[in-house]
C-alpha positions in Angstrom: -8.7 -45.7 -25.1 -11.1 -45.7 -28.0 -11.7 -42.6 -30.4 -14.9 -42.4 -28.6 -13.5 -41.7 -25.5 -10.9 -39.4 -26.9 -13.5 -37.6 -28.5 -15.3 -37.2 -24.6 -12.0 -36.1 -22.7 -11.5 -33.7 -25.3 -14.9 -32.3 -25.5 -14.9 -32.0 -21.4 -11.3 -30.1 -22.1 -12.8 -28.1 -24.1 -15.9 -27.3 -21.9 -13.6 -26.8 -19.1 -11.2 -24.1 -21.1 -14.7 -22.1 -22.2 -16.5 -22.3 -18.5 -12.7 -20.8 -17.5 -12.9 -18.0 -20.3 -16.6 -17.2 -19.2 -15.6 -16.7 -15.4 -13.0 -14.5 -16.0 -14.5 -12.5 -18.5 -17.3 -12.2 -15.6 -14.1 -11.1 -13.4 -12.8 -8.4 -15.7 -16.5 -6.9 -16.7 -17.2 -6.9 -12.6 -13.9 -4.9 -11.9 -14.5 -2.3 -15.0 -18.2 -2.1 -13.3 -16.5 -1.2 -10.0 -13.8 0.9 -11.4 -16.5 3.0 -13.5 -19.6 3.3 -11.5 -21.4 5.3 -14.2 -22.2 2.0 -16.2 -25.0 -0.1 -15.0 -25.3 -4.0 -15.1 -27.7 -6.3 -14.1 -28.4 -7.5 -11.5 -26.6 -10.2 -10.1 -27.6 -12.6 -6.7 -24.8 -12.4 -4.5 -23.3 -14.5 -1.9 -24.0 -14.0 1.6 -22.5 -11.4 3.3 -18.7 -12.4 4.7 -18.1 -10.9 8.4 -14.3 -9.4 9.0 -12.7 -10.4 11.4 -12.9 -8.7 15.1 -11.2 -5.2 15.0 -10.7 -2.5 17.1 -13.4 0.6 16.9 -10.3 2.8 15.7 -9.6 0.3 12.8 -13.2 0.3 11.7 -13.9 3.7 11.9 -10.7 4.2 9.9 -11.5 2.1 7.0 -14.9 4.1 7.0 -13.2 6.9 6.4 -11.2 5.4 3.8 -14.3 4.0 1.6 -15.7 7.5 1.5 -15.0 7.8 -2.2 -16.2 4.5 -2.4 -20.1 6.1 -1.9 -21.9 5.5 1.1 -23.0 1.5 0.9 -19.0 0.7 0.9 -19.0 3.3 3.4 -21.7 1.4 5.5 -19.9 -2.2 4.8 -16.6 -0.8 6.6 -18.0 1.0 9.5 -19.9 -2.3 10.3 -17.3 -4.9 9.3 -19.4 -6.9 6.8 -18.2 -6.6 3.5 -19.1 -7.7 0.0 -17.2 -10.6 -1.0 -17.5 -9.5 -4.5 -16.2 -6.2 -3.9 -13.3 -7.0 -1.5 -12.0 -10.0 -4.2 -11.9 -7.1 -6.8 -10.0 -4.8 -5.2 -12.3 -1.7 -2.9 -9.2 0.6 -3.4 -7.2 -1.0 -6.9 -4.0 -1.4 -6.1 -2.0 -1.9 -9.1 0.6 -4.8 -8.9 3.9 -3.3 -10.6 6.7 -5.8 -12.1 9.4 -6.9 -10.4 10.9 -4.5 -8.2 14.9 -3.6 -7.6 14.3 -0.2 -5.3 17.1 -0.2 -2.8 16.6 1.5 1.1 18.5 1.7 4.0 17.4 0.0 6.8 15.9 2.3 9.4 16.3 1.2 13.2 14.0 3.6 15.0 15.1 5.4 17.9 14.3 4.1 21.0 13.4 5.7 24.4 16.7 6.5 26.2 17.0 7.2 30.3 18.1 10.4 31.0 20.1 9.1 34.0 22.2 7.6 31.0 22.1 9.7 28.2 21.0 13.3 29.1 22.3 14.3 26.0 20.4 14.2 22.3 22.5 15.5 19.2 21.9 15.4 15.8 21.8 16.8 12.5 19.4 18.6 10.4 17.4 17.6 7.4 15.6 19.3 4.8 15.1 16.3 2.9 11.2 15.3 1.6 11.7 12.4 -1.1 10.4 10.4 1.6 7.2 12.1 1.6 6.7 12.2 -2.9 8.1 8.9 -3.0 5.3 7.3 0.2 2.6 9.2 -2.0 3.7 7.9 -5.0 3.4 4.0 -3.8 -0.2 5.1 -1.9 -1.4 6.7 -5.4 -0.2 3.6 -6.5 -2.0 1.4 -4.9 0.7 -0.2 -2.3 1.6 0.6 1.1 5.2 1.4 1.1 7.5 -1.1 2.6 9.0 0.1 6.5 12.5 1.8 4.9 11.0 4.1 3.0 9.1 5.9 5.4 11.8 8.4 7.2 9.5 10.4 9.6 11.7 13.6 9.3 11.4 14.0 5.9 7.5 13.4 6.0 7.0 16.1 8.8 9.6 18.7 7.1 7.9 18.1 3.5 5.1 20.8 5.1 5.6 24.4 5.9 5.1 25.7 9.9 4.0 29.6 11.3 7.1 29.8 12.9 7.8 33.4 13.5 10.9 34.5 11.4 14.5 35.4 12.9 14.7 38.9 14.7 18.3 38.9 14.8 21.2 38.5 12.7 20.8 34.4 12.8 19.7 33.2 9.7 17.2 31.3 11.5 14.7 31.3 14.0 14.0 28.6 16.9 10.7 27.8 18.1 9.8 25.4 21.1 6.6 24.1 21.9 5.2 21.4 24.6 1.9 19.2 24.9 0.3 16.3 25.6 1.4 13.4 24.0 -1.5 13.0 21.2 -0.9 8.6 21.0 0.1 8.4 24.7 -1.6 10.2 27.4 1.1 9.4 30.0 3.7 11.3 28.0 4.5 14.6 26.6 5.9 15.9 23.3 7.9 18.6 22.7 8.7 20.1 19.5 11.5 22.1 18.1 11.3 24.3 15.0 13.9 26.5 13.3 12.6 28.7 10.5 14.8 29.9 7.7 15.1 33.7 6.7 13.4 34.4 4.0 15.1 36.0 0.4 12.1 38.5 -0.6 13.4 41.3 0.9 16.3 41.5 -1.2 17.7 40.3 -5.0 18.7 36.5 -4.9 22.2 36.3 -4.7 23.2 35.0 -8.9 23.1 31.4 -9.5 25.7 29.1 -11.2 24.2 26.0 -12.1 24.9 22.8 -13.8 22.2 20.4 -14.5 23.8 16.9 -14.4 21.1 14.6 -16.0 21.3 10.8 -16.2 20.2 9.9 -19.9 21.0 6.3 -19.8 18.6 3.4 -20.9 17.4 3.0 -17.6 15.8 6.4 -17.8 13.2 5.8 -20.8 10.2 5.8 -19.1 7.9 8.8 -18.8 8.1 9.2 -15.0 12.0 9.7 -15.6 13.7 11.5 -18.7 10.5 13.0 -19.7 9.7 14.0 -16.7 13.3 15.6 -16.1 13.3 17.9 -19.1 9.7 19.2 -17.9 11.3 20.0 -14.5 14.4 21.5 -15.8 12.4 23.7 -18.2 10.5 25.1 -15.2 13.9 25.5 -13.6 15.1 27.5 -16.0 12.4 29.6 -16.8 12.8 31.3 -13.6 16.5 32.5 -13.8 17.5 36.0 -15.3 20.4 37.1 -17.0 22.3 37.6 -13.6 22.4 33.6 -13.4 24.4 30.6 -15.8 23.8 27.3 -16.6 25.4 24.7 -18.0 23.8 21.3 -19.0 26.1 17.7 -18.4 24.5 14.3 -19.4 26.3 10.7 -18.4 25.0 7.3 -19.3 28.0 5.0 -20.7 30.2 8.2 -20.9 29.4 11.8 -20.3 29.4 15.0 -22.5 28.6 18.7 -22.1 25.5 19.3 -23.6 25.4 22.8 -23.1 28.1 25.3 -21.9 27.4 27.0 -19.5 25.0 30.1 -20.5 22.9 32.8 -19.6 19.7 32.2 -17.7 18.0 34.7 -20.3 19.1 32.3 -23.2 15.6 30.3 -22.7 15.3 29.3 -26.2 18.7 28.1 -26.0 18.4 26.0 -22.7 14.7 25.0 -23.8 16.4 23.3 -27.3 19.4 21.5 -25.5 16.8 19.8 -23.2 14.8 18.9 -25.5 17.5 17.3 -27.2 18.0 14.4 -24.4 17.6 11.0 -25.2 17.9 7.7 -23.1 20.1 5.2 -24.0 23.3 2.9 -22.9 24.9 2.1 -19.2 25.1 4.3 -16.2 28.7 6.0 -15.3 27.9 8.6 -12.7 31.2 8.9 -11.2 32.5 10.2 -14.8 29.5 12.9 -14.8 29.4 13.5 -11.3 33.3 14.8 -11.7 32.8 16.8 -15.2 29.6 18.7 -13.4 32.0 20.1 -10.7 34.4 20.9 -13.0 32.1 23.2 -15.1 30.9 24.1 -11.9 33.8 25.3 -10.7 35.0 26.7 -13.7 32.2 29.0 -13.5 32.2 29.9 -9.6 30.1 33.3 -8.7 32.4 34.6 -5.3 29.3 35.0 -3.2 26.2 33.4 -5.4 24.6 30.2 -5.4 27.2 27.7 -7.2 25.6 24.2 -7.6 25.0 20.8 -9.2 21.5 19.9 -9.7 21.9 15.7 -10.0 18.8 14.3 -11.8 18.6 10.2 -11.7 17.0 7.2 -10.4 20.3 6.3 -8.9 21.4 3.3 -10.9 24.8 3.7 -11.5 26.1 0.5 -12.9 29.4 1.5 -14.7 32.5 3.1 -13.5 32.6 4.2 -9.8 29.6 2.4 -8.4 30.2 1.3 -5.0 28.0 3.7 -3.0 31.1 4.6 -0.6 33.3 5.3 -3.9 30.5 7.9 -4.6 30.3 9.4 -1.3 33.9 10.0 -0.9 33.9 11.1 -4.8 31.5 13.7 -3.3 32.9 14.8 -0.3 36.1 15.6 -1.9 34.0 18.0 -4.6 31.6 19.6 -2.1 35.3 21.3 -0.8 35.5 23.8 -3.8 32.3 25.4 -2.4 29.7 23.7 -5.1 27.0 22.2 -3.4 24.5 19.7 -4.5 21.0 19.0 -5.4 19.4 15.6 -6.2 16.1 14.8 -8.3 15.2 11.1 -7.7 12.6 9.9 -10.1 11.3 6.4 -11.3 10.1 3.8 -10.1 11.3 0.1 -10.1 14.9 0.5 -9.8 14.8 3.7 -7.7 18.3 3.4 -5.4 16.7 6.1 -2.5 20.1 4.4 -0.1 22.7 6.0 -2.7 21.1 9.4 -3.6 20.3 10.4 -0.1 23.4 9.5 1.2 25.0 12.0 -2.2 23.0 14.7 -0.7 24.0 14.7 2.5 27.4 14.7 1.9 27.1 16.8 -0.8 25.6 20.0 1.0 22.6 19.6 -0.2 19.3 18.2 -0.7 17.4 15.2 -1.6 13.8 15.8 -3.2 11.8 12.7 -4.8 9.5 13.7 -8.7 6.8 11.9 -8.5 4.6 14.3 -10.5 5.4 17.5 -12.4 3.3 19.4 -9.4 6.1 18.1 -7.0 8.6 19.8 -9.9 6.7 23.0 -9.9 6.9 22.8 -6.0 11.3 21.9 -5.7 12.1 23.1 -8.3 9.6 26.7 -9.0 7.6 28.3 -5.5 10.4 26.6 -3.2 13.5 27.7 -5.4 15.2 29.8 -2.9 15.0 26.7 -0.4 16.5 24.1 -2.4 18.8 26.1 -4.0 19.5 29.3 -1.9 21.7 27.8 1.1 21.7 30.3 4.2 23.2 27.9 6.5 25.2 25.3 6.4 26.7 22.1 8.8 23.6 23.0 11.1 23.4 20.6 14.6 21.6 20.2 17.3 21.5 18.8 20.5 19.3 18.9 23.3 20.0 18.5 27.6 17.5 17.1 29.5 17.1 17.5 33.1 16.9 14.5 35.0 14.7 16.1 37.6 11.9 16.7 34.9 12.2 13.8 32.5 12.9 10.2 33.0 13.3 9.1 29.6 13.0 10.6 26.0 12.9 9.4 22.3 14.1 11.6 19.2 11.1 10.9 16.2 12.8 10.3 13.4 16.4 11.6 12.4 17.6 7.6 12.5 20.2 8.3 10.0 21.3 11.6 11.3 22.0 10.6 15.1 25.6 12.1 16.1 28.0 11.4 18.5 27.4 14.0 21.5 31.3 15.1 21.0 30.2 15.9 17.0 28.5 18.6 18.2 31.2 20.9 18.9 33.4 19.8 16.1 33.4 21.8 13.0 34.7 19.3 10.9 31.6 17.1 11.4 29.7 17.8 8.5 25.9 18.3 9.4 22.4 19.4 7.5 22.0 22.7 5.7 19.0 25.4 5.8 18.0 27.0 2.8 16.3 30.1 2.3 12.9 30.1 3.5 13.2 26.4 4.7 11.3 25.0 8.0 12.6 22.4 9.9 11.0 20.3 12.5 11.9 17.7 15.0 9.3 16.0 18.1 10.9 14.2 20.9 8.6 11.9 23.0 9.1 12.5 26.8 8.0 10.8 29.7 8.1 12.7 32.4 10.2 12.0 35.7 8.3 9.3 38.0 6.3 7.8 35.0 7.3 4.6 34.3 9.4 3.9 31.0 10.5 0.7 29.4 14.0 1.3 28.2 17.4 -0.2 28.3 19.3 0.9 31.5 23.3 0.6 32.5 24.2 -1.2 35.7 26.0 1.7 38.6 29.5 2.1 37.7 32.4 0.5 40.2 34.9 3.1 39.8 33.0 6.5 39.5 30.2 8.3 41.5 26.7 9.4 39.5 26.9 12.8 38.6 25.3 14.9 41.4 22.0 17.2 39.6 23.3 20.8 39.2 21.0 23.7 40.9 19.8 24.0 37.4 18.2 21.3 37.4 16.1 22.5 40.9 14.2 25.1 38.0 11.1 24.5 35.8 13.7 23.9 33.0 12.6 21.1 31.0 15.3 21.2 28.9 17.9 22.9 26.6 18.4 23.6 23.0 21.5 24.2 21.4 21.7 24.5 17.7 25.3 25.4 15.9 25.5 26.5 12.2 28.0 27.7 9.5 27.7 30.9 7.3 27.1 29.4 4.0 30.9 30.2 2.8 32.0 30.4 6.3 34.4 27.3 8.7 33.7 28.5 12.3 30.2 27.3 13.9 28.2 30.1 15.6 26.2 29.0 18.7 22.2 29.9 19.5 20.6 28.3 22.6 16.5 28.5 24.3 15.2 26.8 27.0 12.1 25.0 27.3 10.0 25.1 30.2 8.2 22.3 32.1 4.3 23.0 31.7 2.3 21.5 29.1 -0.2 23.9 27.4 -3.1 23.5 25.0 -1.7 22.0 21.7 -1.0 24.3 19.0 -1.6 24.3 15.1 2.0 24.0 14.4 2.8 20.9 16.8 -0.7 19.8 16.1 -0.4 19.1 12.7 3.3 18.2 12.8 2.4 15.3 15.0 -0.1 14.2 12.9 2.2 14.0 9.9 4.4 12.0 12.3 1.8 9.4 13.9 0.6 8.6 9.8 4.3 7.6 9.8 4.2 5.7 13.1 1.6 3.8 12.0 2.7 3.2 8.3 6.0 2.1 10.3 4.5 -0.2 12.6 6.7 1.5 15.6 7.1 -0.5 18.5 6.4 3.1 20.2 3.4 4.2 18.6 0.9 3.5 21.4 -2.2 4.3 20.6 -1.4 5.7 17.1 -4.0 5.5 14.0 -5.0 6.4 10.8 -8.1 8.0 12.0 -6.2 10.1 15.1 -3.8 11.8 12.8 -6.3 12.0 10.0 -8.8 13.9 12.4 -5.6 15.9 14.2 -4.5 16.7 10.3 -8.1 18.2 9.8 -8.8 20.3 12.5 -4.9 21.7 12.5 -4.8 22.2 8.9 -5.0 25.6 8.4 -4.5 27.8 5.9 -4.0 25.8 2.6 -3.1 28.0 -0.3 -1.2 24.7 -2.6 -3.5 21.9 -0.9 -0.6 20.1 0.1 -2.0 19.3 3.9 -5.8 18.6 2.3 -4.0 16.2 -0.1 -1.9 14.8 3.0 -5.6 14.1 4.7 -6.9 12.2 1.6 -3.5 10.2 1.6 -4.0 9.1 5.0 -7.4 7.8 4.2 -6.4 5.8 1.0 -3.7 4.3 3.2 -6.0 2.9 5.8 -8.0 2.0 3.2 -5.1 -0.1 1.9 -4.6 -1.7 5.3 -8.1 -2.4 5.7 -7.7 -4.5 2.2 -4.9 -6.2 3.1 -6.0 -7.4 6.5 -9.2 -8.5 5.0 -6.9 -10.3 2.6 -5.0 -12.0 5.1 -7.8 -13.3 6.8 -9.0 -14.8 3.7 -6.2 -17.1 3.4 
């Protein structure tokens, strides 16, 4: 080749490298223009409008609602399904595509509907759990959907309060049951069960013994972790009172008391040995898990609140770290009567499998950071519920009568299913209520004589099916029973109601419960979600919303719509391909 032809492939190189330059810069200056709408460029010819693909009136209308902060020509693009080409390529709704991502869940296999002919019986434990909920917003806000194992229905519907009446009686709880139409399945009914915990304002808070145990290895640098942690734990503590200690333990490689433990008036003092914090090194939990309780129980207040308040992203990675190593590390220590709390924050390497499963078998609770107004919320206005336990080992289980229901589904509660036989023995550890806490749980029914597709058990050769009792000849729908512990007690006490058959008008507390649960239907992709969507439980959300002092059901409404906004995106995306 001649240096005259070298001197043409390179200029064509060149040519090729700056065209390339200009297009993205066209790119970038066309997403800023989108991103900030305040900022006017010309005028540009586009390309014909692209048509979506056929969708369902539901989908349409729920990407409509969606683009409403998009300003109303996006809003008339996704009502009509023809979209801008340009717009859609740059991203309607942003998501931000993080690095690499190590986040560890636990599978979740939904429950299914179960014949009552089979299984009459429904037991399981509590939860008071909502990480679910902060960590689900956080990947929305984000700009993701979040992948199926995240999304634990319980902990989305328990994340809100309900007007459940309190308890008129010496329980520490009250229990509410409610029945209605199925909102996603017209043939079926729902029927929800509440229990509300006593609240603490009528009296002094019992005196607190607490240990922050704070993860400070390298893996906690970022701002959405240390940092974040010393904010929260400063809120924390500028709530207690002289009648209350605490102690501060740190663990990355090795672990240390920071500060012994110390009077809740000593704020300066707490405030400067927080401060103090640093990340840096490997992750040994084991070693601080086991130094926590011992301070902990070195400090025990007979009859107060005695508890370790666990703040990590869960990535142990030297010392103990099988996650069944730390469970049973765990179960030993919640025996001296210290229970525990865990603060999950991060993102990236978040293990959400190991520091739920801590919790639960720590007496405790599981709550996800994801903002310092999810701190102010754990950690400040719901103090007495994540820290205050008023019952403890709390099941429940539920008989159905076989005259009245054909087959029924528990939503959510995957990982808390018990045997029916647990329910009865006190040594089965269960959930815990704390002061103040709501919890809520929705069975599906299908009602006897409506046709249900679930797994059934051939007759049995060698006994006769159980005869129906003249119970079951009644109006009874079915039975609650719910067994709990005092909080320092070892014999379970026993509370029962009784639903009857007859489905009323739907309330605001089952209204808005069940729309909390179809958002996670539908985020789920259930097999049983019927006709679940974005725009039924956003609408449901809306008109059972309430009264909304913190915002926290308005802000659940605008999450809704930026997730079906996001599924609108990636559909289109997936037709594009």
């Amino acid at each position: 080749m001649g240096v005259g032809s070298r001197w043409y492939m390179r200029t064509r190189i060149w040519a090729s490298v700056v065209v390339v330059a200009f297009v993205v810069a066209l790119l970038v200056l066309a997403t800023r223009q989108i991103e900030r709408p305040t900022i006017q460029t010309p005028a540009i010819a586009a390309p014909e409008p692209v048509r979506a693909p056929a969708a369902s009136p539901a989908i349409t209308m729920e990407m409509a609602r969606a683009a409403r902060p998009l300003g109303r020509s996006a809003v008339t693009q996704l009502a009509t399904g023809v979209f801008d080409p340009q717009e859609l390529a740059a991203g309607l709704f942003h998501p931000q595509a993080g690095p690499f991502s190590t986040e560890s869940y636990d599978q979740v296999e939904e429950n299914r509907f179960r014949r009552v002919d089979n299984d009459p019986l429904s037991t399981f434990s509590i939860d008071v759990d909502t990480a679910s909920y902060a960590n689900i917003r956080r990947f929305i806000t984000d700009g993701s959907l979040p992948p199926a194992a995240a999304v634990r229905i319980e902990e989305l519907v328990n994340y809100f309060h309900f007007d459940y009446p309190q308890s008129s009686g010496h329980a520490p709880f009250s229990i509410t049951t409610e029945l209605t139409a199925s909102p996603w399945n017209p043939r079926h009914k729902l029927a929800l069960i509440g229990l509300q915990g006593r609240e603490i304002q009528d009296r002094e808070p019992s005196p607190r013994n607490l240990v922050f145990l704070i993860d400070v290895s390298g893996s906690m640098m970022p701002p959405d972790k240390l940092p974040l942690v010393r904010t929260a734990m400063r809120m924390l503590a500028d709530v207690l009172t002289e009648r209350d200690r605490v102690a501060i333990v740190v663990y990355a490689g090795a672990s240390g008391l920071v500060l012994p433990s110390t009077s809740g008036d000593q704020k300066e003092r707490i405030h400067q040995a927080l401060a103090r914090l640093e990340a840096g090194g490997s992750t040994n939990g084991a070693s601080g898990i086991t130094l926590a309780y011992q301070v902990a129980r070195h400090n025990f207040i007979p009859g107060g609140v005695n508890r370790v308040v666990l703040a990590t992203d869960g990535d142990f990675n030297v010392g103990v770290t099988n996650q069944s190593e730390l469970v049973r590390l765990i179960e030993r220590e919640r025996e001296s009567g210290v229970f525990l709390s865990v603060l999950g924050v991060g993102t990236e390497n978040l293990n959400d499998s190991t520091m739920e499963k801590l919790a639960d078998k720590g007496n405790g609770n599981y709550s996800y950071l994801d903002t310092i107004h999810e701190a102010r919320k754990v950690l400040v206005r719901e103090a007495g519920g994540t820290l205050d336990t008023i019952a403890k080992d709390v099941k429940i289980q539920v008989e159905f009568n076989p005259r009245e229901v054909a087959a029924y589904r528990l939503i959510g509660y995957e990982n808390r299913v018990l045997r029916n036989e647990d329910f009865n023995d006190d040594k089965k550890d269960a959930g815990e209520i704390g002061a103040g806490h709501s919890v809520t749980a929705l069975y599906e029914i299908v009602p006897f004589g409506v046709e249900v597709e679930a797994s059934h058990v051939d007759p049995l050769k060698y006994q006769r099916d159980t005869r129906p009792s003249r119970a079951a000849s009644s109006d009874e729908l079915l039975t609650v029973k719910v067994r709990y512990k005092e909080p320092d007690g070892d014999t379970s006490l026993l509370l029962s109601r009784i639903l009857m058959n007859g489905t009323s008008a739907m309330t605001a507390n089952v209204g808005f419960a069940s729309a909390v649960a179809e958002f996670g239907m539908v985020l789920r992709d259930s097999p049983d979600r019927g006709n679940a969507s974005f725009l039924a439980a956003a609408e449901r959300a809306h008109r059972f919303r309430g009264e909304d002092k913190e915002g926290y059901r308005t802000e659940f409404i605008h999450l809704i719509e930026r997730a079906a906004g996001l599924r609108a995106q990636n559909s289109w995306r997936e037709s594009r391909r």
